[in-house]
N, C-alpha and C positions, 0 to 999 in steps of 0.2 A: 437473339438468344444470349444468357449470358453466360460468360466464360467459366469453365469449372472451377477452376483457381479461384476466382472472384466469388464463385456460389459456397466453397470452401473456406474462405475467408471470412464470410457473411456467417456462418453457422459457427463460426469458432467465435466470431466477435456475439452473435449470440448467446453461446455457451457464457463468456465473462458478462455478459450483461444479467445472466441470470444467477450468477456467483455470485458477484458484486451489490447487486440492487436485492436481491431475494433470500441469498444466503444458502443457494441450491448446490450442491457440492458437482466439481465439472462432470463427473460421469452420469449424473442423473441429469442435465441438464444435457448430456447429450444426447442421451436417450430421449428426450423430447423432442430433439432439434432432428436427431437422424434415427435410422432402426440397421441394426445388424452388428459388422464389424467396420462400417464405417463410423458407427456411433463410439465403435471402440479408440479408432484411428482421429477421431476427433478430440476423443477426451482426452488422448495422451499431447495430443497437440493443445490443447487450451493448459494440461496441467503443465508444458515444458513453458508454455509462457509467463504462466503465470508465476513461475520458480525462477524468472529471468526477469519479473517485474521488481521495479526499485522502491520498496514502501515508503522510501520518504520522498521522492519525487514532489517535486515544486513545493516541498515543505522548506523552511527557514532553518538553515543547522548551521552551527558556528565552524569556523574554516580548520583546519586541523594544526594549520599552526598556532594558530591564537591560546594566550594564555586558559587554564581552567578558572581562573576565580579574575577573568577579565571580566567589567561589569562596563557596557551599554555608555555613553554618557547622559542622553535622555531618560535613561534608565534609572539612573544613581539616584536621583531624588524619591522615585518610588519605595526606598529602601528604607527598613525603620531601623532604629538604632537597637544596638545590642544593648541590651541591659542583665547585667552579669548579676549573679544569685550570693553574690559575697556576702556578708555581713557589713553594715555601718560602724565605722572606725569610733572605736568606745573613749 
């Protein structure tokens, strides 16, 4: 048999799998997954997770000391040159 914890865990990682992939809001998605007040007790558990997930996770973000107008060195070449709106010297 398996463990209630683990049957709990199963139904809350399905709650985010139906958030994520579907766009099903977690109370409705729990209400699929269970019926009662556990579906109640589900939903607050998939939304406290999900208010504790990090959206940028294994995304690329520049480190917090680093300069703002620090530019890549691989980078720099991609850059086109400013060309200023002045007028031509009469």
């Amino acid at each position: 048999m398996t463990d209630p914890k683990e049957a709990r865990r199963q139904k809350v990682d399905e709650i985010h799998f139906l958030a994520d992939n579907f766009g099903i809001a977690p109370v409705r998605g729990a209400e699929l997954v269970a019926d009662g007040s556990d579906a109640d007790d589900l939903a607050s558990e998939a939304m406290i997770e999900e208010r504790q997930r990090d959206p940028l996770a294994g995304v690329p973000v520049p480190g917090p000391d680093k300069d703002p107008e620090h530019i890549e060195k691989g980078v720099a070449d991609l850059h086109k040159p400013i060309a200023h709106r002045r007028s031509a010297p009469t």
